[in-house]
C-alpha positions as CSV (number, residue, x, y, z in Angstrom):
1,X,23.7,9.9,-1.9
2,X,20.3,8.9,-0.7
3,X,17.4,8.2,-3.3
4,X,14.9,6.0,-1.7
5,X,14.8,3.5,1.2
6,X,13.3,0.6,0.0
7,X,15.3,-2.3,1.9
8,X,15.2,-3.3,5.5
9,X,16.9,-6.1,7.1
10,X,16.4,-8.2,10.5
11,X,18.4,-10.4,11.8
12,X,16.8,-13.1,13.5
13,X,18.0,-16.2,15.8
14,X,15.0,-18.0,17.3
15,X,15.8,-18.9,20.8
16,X,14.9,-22.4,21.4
17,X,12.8,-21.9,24.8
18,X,10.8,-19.3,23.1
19,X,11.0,-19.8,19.1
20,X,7.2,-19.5,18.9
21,X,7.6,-16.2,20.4
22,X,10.1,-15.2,18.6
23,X,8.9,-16.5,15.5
24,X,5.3,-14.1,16.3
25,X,7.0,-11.2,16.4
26,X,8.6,-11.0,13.6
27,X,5.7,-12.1,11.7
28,X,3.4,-9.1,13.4
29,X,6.5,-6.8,12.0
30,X,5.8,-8.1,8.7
31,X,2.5,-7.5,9.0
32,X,2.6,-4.1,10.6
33,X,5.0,-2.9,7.6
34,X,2.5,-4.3,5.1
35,X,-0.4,-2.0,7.2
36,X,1.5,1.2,6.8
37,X,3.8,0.8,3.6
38,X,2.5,3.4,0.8
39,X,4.3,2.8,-2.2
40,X,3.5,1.5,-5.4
41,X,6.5,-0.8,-5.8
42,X,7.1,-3.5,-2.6
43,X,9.4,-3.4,0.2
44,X,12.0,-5.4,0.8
45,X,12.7,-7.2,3.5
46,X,15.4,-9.2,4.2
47,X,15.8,-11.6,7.1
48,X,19.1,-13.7,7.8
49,X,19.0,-16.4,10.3
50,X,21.0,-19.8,11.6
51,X,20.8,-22.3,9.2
52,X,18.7,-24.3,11.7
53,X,16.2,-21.9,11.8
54,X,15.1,-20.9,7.8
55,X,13.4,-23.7,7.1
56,X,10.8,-22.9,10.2
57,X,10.9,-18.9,9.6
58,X,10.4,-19.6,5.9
59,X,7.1,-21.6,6.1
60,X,5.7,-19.8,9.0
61,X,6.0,-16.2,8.5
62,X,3.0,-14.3,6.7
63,X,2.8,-13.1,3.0
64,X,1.7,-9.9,1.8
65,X,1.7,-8.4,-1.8
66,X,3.2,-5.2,-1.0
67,X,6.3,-7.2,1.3
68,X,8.5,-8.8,-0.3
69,X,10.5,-11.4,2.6
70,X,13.3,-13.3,1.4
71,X,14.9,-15.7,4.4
72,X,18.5,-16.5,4.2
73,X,21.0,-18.8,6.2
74,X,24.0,-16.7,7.9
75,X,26.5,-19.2,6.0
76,X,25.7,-17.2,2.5
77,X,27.3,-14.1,3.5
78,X,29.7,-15.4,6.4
79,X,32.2,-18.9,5.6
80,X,32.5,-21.7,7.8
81,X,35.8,-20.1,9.4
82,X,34.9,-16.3,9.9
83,X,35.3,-15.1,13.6
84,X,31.6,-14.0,13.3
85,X,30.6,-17.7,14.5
86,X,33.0,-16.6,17.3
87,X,30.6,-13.8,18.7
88,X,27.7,-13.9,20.9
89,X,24.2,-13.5,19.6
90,X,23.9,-9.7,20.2
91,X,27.2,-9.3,18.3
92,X,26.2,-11.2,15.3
93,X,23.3,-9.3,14.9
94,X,24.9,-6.3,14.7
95,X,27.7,-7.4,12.1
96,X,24.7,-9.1,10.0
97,X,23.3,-4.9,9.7
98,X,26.6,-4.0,8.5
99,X,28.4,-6.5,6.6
100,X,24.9,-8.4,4.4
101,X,24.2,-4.6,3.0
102,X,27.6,-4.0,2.3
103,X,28.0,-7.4,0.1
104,X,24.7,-6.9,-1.6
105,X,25.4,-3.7,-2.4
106,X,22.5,-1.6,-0.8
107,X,21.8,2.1,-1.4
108,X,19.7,3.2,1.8
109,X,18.3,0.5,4.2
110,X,15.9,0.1,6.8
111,X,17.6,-1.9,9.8
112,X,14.7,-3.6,12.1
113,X,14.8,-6.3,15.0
114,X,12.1,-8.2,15.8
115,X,10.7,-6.3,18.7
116,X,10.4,-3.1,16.4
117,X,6.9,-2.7,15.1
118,X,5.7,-0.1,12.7
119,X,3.4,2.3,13.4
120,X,2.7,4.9,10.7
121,X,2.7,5.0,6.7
122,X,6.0,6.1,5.1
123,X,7.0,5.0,1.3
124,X,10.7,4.9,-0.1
125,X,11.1,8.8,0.3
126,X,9.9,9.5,3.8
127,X,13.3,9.9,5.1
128,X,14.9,11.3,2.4
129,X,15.7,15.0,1.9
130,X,17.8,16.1,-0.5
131,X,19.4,13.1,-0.9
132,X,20.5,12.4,2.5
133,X,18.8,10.4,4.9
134,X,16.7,11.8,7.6
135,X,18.3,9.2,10.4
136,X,17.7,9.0,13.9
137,X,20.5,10.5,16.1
138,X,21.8,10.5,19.7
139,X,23.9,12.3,22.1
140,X,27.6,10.3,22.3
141,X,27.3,11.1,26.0
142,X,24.8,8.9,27.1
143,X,26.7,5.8,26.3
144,X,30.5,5.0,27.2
145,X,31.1,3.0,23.7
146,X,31.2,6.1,21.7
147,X,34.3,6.5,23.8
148,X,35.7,3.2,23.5
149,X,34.9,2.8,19.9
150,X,36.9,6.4,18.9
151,X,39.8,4.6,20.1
152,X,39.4,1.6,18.4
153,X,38.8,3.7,15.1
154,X,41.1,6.6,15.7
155,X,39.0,9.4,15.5
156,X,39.0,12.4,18.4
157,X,35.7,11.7,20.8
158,X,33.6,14.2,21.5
159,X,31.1,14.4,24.0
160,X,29.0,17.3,22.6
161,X,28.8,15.3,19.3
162,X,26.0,12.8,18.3
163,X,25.9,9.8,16.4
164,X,23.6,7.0,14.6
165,X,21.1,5.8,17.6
166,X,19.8,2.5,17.9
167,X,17.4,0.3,16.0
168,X,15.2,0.4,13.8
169,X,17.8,3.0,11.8
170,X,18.6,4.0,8.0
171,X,22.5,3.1,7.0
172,X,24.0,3.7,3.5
173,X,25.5,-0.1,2.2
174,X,28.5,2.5,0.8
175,X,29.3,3.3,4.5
176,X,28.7,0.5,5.8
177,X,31.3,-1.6,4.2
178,X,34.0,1.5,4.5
179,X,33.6,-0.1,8.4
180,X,34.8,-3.2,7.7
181,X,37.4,-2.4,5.1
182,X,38.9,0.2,8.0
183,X,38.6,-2.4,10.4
184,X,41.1,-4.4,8.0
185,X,44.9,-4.8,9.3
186,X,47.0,-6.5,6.4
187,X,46.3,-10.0,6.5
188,X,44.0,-9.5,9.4
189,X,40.2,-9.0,8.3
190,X,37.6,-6.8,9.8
191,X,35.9,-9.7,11.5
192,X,38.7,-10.9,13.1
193,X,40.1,-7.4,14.7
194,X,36.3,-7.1,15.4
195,X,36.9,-10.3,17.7
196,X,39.5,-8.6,19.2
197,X,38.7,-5.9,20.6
198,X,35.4,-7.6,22.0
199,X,38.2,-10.0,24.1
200,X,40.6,-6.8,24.7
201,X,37.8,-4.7,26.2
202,X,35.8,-8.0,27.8
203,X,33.2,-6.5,30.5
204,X,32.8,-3.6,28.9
205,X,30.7,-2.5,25.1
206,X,33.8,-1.9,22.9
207,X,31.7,-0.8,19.6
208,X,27.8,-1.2,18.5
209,X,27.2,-1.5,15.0
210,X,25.8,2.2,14.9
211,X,28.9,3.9,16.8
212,X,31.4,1.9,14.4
213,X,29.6,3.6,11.3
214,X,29.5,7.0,12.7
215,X,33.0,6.9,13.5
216,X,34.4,5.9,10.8
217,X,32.2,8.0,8.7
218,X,33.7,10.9,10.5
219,X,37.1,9.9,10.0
220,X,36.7,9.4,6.1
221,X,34.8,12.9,6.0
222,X,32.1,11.4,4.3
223,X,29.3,10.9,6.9
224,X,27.3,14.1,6.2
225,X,27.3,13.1,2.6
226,X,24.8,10.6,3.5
227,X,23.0,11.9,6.7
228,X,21.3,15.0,7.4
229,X,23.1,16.7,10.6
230,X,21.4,15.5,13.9
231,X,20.1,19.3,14.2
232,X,17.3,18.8,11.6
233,X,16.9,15.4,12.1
234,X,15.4,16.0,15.7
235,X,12.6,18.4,14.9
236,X,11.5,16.7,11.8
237,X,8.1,16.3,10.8
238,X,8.3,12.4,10.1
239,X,10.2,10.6,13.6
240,X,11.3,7.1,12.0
241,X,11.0,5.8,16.0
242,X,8.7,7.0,18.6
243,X,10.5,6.7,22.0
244,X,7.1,8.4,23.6
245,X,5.1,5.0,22.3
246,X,7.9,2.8,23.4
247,X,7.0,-0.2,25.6
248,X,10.3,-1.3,27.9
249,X,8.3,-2.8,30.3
250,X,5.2,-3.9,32.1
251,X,4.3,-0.9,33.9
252,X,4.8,1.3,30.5
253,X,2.2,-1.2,28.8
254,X,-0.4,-1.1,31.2
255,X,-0.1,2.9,31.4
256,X,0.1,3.1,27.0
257,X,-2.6,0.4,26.6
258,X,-5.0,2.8,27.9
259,X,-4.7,5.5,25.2
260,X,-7.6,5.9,22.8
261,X,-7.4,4.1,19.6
262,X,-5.9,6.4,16.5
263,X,-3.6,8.2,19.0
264,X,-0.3,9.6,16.7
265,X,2.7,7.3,17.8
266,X,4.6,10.3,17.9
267,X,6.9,8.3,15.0
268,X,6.8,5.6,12.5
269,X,7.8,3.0,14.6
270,X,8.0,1.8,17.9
271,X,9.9,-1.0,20.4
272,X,7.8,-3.5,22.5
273,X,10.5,-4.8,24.4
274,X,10.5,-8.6,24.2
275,X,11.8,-8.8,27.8
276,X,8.5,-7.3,29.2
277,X,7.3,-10.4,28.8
278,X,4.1,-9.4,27.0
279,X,1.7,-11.6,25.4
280,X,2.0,-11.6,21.8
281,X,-1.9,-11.2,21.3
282,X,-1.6,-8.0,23.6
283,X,1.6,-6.2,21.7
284,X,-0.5,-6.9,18.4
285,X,-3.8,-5.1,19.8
286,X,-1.5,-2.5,20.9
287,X,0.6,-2.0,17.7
288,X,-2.4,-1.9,15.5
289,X,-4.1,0.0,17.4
290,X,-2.7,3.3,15.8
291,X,-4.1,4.9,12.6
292,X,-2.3,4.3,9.4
């Protein structure tokens, strides 16, 4: 079902105390993926925003040959009345990585946030094996809203099983919109039972963009028709994300920013957690650092 990944898309709000910051990393992403993209046709990135904010991201943010960024408001994929205005920030981002695919119709996508960085050369095959993608995978366990989310799907939980981990990520836009189209009720649209369940379950994580597509993946029967099983998927040669390069806060920059220059990432990309509150000069020295 999988023949390339070519596509990636970020969504990106720029929070007005810090929209230079903001506005930085996402062009340092851009400019790691140009680094460390080895194909001879272009990626594509694309990056939805507030209305408020494209004019800004779309004069500000770096150009290479081999990225292709297109910057689009959130109003051309969601109307004035959708209860995705409705949701906080973290929420909309995580609807944007389902639903935008899922209208465009994407075949395997790259989904990034702007504290992802890459870190090693991959081209639109690198995570494809026979035609299914070479995701990135977790144990259900570790996180109560694979529980909460089997409910809200209907599908048995299991805690032995795994699902679709966190960002950065490769989705199917086929699978993705089979979320929203369950999600449906009669007159009721995804969005809207979405909405909810955030309310129902307030205080609590009722479903992540990744756990929603797993789940209802495994309901339908069809999720190992896109993804390789988790088994594989671990002990891979080519990690898409390094958790062992990972910066989550001060004290892991300090200790990481030590290691000699051309050290292996241990995977293609990497999170420099924005809330470590690390100048943007020194998470760019530090990203770049590793050989392409």
């Amino acid at each position: 079902m999988f023949n390339e990944v070519r596509q990636g898309i970020l969504p990106l709000a720029l929070r007005r105390i810090k929209r230079r910051g903001d506005l930085e990393r996402a062009g340092l992403l851009i400019e790691s993926l140009a680094r460390h993209w080895r194909d001879s046709r272009s990626f594509e990135l694309l990056i939805v925003a507030p209305r408020q904010d494209v004019s800004l991201l779309r004069a500000n943010l770096p150009r290479f040959a081999n990225i292709d960024v297109s910057v689009r408001p959130e109003s051309d994929f969601f109307s004035i009345a959708s209860r995705f205005y409705m949701m906080t920030g973290w929420y909309r981002q995580q609807i944007v990585k389902l639903q935008v695919p899922a209208l465009l119709g994407f075949g395997g996508y790259l989904t990034l946030d702007s504290d992802v960085c890459c870190v090693g050369d991959f081209d639109g095959t690198t995570f494809v094996k026979d035609r299914v993608a070479m995701s990135r995978w977790e144990p259900k366990r570790h996180h109560e809203w694979w529980q909460h989310v089997s409910g809200i799907v209907g599908v048995p939980y299991d805690p032995t099983g795994h699902g679709l981990s966190v960002t950065p990520n490769i989705l199917h836009g086929d699978l993705a919109a089979q979320v929203l189209e369950h999600m449906r009720f009669g007159p009721v649209d995804g969005m809207t039972s979405l909405c909810y369940w955030l309310v129902r379950k307030f205080g609590a994580i009722p479903w992540t963009e990744y756990s929603l597509y797993t789940s209802v993946a495994e309901l339908r029967g069809n999720l190992f028709d896109y993804h390789a099983h988790w088994d594989p998927c671990y002990f891979a040669d080519d990690q898409l994300f390094s958790e062992q390069s990972c910066v989550w806060g001060a004290d892991d920059f300090e200790r990481l920013a030590k290691l000699p220059n051309g050290t292996d990432p241990g995977g293609k990309f990497i999170i420099v957690q924005s809330l470590a509150r690390i100048p943007i000069e020194r998470v760019r020295e530090y990203c770049l650092s590793f050989a392409g």
